[in-house]
C-alpha positions as CSV (number, residue, x, y, z in Angstrom):
1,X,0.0,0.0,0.0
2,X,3.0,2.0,0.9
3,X,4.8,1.7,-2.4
4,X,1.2,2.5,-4.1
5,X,0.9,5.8,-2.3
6,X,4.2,6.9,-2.9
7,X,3.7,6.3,-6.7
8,X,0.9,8.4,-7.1
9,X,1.2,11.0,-5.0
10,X,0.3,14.4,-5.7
11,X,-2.1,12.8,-9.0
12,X,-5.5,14.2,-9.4
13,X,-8.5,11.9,-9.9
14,X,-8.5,12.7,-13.9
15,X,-5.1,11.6,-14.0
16,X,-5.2,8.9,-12.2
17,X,-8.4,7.2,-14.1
18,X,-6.0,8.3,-17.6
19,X,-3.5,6.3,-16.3
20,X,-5.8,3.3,-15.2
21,X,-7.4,3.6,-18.5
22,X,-4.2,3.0,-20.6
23,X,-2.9,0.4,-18.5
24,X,-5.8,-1.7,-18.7
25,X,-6.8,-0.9,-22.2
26,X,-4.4,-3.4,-23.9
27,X,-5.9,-5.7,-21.7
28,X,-9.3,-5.3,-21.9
29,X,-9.3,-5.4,-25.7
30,X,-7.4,-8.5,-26.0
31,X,-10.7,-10.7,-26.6
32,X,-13.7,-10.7,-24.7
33,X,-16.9,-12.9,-24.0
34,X,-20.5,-11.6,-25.6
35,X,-23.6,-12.9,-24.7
36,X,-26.9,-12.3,-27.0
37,X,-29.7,-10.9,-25.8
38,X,-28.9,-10.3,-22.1
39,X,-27.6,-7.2,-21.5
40,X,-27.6,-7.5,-17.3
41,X,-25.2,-10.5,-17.2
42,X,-22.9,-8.6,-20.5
43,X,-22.5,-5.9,-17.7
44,X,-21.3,-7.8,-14.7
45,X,-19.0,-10.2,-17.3
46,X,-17.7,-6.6,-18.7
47,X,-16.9,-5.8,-14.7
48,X,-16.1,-8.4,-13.4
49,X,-12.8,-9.0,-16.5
50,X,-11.6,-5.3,-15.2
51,X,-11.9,-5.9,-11.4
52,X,-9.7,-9.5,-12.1
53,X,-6.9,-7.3,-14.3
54,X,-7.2,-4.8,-12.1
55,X,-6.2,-6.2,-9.3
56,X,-3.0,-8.1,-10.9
57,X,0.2,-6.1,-9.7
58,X,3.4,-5.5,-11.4
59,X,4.3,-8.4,-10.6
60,X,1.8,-10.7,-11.8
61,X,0.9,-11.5,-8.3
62,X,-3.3,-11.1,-7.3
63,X,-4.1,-8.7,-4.9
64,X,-7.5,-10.2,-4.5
65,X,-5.9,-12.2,-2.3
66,X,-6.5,-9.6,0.4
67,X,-10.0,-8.7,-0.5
68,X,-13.6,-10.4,-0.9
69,X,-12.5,-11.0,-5.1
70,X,-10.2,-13.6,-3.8
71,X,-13.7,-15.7,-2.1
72,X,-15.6,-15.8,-5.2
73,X,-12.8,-17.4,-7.4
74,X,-11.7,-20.4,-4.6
75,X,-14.4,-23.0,-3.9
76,X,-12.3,-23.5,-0.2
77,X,-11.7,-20.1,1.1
78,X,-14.9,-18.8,-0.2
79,X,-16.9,-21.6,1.4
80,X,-15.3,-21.8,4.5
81,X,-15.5,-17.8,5.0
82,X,-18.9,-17.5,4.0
83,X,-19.7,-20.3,6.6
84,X,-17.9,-19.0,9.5
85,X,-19.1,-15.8,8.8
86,X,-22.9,-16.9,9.3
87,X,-21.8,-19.0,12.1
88,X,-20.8,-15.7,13.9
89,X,-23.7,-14.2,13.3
90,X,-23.0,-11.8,9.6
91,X,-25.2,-13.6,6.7
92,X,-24.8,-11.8,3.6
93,X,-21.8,-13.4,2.5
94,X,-23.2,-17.4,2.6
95,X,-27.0,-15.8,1.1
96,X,-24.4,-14.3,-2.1
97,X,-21.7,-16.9,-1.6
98,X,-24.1,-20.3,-2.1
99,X,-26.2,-19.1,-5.0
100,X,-23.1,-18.5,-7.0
101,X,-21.2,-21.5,-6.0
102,X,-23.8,-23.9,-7.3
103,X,-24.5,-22.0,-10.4
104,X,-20.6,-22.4,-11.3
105,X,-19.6,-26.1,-10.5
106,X,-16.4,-26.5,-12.9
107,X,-17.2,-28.8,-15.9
108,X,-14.5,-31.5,-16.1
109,X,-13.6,-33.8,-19.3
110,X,-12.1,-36.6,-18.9
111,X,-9.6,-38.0,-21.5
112,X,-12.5,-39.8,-23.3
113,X,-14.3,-36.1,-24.1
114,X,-16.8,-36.5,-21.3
115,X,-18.0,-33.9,-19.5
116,X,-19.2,-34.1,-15.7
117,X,-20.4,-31.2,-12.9
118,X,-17.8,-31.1,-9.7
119,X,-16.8,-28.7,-7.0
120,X,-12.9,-28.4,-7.4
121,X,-10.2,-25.9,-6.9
122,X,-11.6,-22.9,-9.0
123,X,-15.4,-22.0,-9.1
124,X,-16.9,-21.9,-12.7
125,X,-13.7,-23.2,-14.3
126,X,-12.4,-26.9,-15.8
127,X,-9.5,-25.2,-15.6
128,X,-8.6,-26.3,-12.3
129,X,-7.2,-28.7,-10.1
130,X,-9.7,-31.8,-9.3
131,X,-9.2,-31.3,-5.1
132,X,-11.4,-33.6,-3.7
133,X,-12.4,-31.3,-0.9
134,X,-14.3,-29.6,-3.4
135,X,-17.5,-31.3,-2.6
136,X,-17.3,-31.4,1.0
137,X,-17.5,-27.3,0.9
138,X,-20.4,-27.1,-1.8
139,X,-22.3,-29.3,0.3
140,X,-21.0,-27.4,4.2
141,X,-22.0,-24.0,1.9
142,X,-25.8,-25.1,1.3
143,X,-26.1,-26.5,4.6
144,X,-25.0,-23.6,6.8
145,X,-27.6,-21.1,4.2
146,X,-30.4,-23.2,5.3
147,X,-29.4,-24.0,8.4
148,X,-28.3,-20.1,9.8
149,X,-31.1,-18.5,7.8
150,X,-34.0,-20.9,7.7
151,X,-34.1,-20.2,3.7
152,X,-34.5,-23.0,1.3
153,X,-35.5,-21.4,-1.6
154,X,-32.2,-22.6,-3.4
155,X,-33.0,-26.5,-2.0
156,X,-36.5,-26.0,-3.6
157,X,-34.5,-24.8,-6.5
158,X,-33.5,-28.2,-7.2
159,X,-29.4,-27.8,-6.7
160,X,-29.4,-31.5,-4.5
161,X,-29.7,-33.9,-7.3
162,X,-26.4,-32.5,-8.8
163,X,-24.6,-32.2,-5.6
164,X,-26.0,-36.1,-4.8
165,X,-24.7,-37.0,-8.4
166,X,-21.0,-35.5,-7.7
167,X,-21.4,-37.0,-4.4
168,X,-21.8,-40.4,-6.2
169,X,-18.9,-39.8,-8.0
170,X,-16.9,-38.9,-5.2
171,X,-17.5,-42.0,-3.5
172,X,-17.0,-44.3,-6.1
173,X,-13.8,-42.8,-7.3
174,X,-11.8,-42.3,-4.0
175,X,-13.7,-44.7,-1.1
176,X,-11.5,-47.8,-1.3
177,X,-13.7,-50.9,0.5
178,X,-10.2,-53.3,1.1
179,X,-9.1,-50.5,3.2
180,X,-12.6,-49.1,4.7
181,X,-11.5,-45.2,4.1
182,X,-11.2,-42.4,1.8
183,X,-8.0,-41.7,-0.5
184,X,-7.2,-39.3,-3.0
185,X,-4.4,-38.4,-5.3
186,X,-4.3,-34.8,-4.1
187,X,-2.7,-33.8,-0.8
188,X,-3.5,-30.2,0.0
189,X,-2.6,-28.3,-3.7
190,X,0.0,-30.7,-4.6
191,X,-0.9,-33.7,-7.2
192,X,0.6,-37.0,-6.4
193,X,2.4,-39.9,-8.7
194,X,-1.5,-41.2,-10.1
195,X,-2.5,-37.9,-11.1
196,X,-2.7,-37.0,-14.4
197,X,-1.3,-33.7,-13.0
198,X,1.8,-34.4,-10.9
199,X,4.0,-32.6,-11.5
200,X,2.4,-29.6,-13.1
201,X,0.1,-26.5,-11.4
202,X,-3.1,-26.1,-14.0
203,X,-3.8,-22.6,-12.5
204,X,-0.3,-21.1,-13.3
205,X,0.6,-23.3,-16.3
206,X,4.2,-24.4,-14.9
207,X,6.1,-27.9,-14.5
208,X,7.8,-27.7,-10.9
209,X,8.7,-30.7,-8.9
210,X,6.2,-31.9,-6.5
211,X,6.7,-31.7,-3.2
212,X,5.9,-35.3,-2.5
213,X,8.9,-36.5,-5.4
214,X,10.4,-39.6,-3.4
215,X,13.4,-38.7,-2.1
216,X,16.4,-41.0,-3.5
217,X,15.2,-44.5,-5.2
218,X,11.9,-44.5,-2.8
219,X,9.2,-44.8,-4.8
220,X,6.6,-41.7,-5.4
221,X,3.5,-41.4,-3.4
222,X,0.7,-42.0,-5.8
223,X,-2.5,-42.0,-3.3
224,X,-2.5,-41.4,0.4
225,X,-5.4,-41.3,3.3
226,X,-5.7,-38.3,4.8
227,X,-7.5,-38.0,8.2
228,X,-8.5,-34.1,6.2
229,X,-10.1,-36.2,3.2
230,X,-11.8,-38.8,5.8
231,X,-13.6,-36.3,8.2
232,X,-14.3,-34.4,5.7
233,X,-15.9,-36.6,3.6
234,X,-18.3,-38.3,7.1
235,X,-19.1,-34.8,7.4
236,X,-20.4,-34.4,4.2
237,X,-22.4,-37.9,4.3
238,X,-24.0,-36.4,7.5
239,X,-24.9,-33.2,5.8
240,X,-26.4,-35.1,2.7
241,X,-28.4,-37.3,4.6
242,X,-29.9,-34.5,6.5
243,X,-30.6,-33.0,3.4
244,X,-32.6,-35.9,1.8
245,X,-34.4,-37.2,4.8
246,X,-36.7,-33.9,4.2
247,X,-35.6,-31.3,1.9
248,X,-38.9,-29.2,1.9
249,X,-41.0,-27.8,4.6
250,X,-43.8,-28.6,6.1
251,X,-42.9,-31.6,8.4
252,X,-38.7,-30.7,7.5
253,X,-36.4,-33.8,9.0
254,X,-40.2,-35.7,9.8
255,X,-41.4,-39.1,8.2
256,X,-44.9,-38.4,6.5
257,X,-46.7,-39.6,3.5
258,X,-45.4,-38.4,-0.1
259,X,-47.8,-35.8,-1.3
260,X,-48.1,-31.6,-2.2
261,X,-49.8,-29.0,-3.1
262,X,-52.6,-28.9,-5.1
263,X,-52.1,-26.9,-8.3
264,X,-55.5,-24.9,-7.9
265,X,-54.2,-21.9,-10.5
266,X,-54.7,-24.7,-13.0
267,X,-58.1,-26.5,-12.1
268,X,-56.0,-28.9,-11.3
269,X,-58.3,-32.1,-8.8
270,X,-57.2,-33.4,-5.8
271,X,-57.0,-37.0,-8.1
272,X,-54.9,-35.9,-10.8
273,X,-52.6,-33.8,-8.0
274,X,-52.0,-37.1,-5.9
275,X,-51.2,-38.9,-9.4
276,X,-48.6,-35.9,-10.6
277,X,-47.3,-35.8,-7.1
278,X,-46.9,-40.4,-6.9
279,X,-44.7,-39.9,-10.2
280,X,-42.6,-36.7,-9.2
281,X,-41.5,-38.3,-5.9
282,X,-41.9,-41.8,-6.3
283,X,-41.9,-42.4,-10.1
284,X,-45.3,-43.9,-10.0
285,X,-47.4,-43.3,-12.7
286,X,-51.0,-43.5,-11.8
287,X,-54.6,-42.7,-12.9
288,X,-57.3,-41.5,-10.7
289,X,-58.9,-45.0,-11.0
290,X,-55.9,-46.5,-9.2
291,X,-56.8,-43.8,-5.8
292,X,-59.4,-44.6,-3.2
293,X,-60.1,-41.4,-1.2
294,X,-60.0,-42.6,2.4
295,X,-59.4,-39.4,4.3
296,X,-60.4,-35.5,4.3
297,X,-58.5,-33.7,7.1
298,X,-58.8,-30.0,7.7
299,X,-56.1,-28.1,10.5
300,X,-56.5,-25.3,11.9
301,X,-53.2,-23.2,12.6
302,X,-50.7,-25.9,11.9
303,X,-47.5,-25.5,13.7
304,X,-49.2,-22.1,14.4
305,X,-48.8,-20.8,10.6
306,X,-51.2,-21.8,8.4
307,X,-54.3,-23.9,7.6
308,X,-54.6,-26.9,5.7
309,X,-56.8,-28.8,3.7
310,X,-55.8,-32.6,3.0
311,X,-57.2,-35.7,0.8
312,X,-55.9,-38.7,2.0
313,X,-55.7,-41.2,-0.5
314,X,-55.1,-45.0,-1.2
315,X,-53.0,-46.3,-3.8
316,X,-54.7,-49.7,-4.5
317,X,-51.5,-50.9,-6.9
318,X,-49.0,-51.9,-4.9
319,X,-45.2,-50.9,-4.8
320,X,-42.5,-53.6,-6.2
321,X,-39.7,-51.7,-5.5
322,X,-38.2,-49.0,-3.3
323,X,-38.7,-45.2,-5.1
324,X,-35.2,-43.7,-5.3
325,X,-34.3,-40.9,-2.9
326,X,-35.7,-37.8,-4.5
327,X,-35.3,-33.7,-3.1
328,X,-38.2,-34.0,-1.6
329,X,-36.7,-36.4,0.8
330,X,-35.9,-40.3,1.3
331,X,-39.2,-42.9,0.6
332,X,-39.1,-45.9,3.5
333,X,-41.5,-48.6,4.3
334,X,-42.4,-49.2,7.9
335,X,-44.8,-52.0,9.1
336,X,-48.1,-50.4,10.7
337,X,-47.0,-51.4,13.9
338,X,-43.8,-49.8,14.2
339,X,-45.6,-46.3,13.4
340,X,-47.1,-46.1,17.0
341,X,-43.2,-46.3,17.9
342,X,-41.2,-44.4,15.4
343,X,-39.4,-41.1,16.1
344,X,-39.8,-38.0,14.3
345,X,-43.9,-38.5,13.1
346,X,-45.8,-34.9,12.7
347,X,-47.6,-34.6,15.6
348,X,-51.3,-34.6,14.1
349,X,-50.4,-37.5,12.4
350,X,-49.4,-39.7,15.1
351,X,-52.4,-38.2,17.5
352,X,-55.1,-39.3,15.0
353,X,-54.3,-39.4,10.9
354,X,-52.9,-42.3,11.5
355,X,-55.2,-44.5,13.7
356,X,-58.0,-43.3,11.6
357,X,-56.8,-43.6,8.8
358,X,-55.7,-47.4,9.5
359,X,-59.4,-47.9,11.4
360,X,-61.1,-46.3,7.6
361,X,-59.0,-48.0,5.0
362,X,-61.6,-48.9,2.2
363,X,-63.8,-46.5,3.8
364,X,-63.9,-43.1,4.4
365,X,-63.5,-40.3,7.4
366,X,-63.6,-36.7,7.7
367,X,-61.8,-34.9,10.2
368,X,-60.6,-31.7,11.7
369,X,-58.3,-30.4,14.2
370,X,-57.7,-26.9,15.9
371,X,-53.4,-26.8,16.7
372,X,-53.0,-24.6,19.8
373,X,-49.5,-23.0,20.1
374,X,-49.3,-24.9,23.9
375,X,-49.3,-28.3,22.0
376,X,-53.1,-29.2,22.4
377,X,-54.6,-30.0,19.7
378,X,-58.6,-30.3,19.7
379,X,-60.2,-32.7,17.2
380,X,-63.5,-33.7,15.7
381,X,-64.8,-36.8,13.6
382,X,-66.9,-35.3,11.5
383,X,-67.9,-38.5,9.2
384,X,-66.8,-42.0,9.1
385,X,-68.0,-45.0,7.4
386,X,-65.9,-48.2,7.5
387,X,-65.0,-51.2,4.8
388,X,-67.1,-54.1,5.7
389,X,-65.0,-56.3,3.9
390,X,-62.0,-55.3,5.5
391,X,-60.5,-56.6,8.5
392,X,-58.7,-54.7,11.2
393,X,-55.0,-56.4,10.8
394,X,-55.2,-55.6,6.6
């Protein structure tokens, strides 16, 4: 800062913009990236390529290293400031941070041409070094937005199937079963002997002798296990599956029935909604023929927020196969017994939706319930008729 002060000292504002202008001018018209039709994002490309050069010194080195430029180009320092910025208390940074990182994964190819999303060194750029801690940091970015500002707009957004996807690959590329742990061929910045790297930095474009060379006629280290890699990557496992088990509210982190909302803006019946909804989250397809309507349920106040309206149906097919995990959250069978029993159950379902709706199956009940804020809930039968064919234990 010193040595910047003393150069331009005494310099007016005019002069100093002149100069700035030349300087970058050679730059700055050295090729450029248009985009068609959108003037918005030309603007912030145009900015952003003059805040990078302008903040390259004489000496090629980037003083964005000592400003908030430096967090939006590294997928580790941006995701661990952003994070343990909200953690204390200050979040701005992980609400702009975590929209931007998973709109910019880096796009990798592998020798064969293909292409595949993943959370590396650099954000928004296959021009980077594959660190495997990549993934760990995309996944502790969107956890600590949700979980420090109770937003899950971007969840909703649909960002987990990607992240599940380079999860996947994570796993099946560096867990090693013979050995029960993670590995990698990365240590910190520096490639080892089995990557395709060693021996070269990607982000500066130079050879220079790894750090981890072996030393006489030892032989080079081409993979190691690094306690890093390993708690990293059972933290990130833990974050994941507290992602999946429910990804949406109402009834967040809470096993209930697959359903939504019905799409009244389009006419839409409550038939046709519980057939869309059975093939969005389960893969099901249905017709309304295949439904039994077993339950109508009205609350009042629900977790003291809103009211709600719900059609309770049967699905008289029956299920083959397990439904993958979806955003929505994980799909699990449990036996009817093991529901009076089972943790995390929405209250209103395990006081009475459930016991009715096991005591109407083939029949049909009405129901509603007033949710106090102390707990209470009030509720009245308002209809029932039962299957006479059916038997209590089916």
């Amino acid at each position: 800062m010193q040595r910047v002060v003393r150069k331009f000292a005494g310099w007016t504002l005019p002069q100093f913009i002149s100069h700035t202008e030349q300087t970058l001018g050679p730059v700055l018209n050295h090729g450029s990236i248009s985009v068609a039709n959108d003037p918005d994002l030309q603007r912030v490309l145009d900015i952003n390529k003059r805040l990078l050069w302008s903040n390259l010194d004489d000496g090629g080195s980037c003083s964005g290293a000592m400003n908030r430029i430096y967090h939006l180009i590294w997928v580790r320092d941006g995701a661990m400031a952003a994070a343990t910025m909200a953690r204390a208390g200050w979040l701005d940074p992980v609400r702009i941070w975590t929209p931007f990182l998973m709109a910019n994964p880096s796009v990798m190819r592998d020798e064969a041409g293909h292409e595949r999303k993943e959370y590396s060194q650099l954000v928004g750029s296959r021009w980077s070094k594959s660190e495997d801690d990549g993934i760990y940091y995309a996944f502790l970015s969107l956890y600590t937005l949700i979980q420090t500002t109770g937003d899950d707009t971007l969840l909703e957004s649909g960002v987990l199937p990607d992240l599940l996807a380079n999860l996947d690959s994570t796993i099946a590329s560096r867990f090693k079963p013979e050995v029960g742990l993670f590995g990698s061929n990365v240590i910190g910045e520096d490639c080892l002997a089995d990557n395709p790297y060693y021996g070269y930095d990607v982000v500066t474009g130079a050879f220079a002798a790894s750090h981890h060379q072996p030393k006489g006629n030892g032989p080079a280290i081409a993979f190691a296990y690094s306690l890093y890699q390993n708690i990293n990557m059972y933290n990130c496992l833990r974050m994941a599956h507290l992602l999946i088990e429910r990804a949406q509210e109402p009834n967040r982190g809470l096993w209930s029935p697959s359903g939504g909302k019905l799409h009244t803006h389009e006419g839409e019946s409550p038939y046709v909604c519980a057939c869309r909804e059975a093939f969005e989250e389960l893969g099901i397809r249905l017709v309304p023929s295949d439904l039994h309507l077993t339950g109508l349920v009205s609350e009042h106040g629900y977790q003291g927020q809103t009211h709600w309206l719900m059609f309770l149906f049967e699905i008289r097919p029956r299920i083959q196969a397990l439904p993958p995990p979806h955003p929505e959250g994980r799909f699990q069978f449990f036996r009817r017994d093991a529901l009076t029993t089972l943790a995390h159950l929405p209250r209103t379902d395990c006081e009475r939706i459930w016991p009715w709706f096991w005591q109407h199956r083939g029949g049909f009940f009405a129901a509603h319930c007033h949710c106090h804020a102390d707990g209470n809930d009030d509720w009245t039968l308002e209809e029932a008729y039962a299957n006479p064919t059916r038997t209590a234990d089916h």
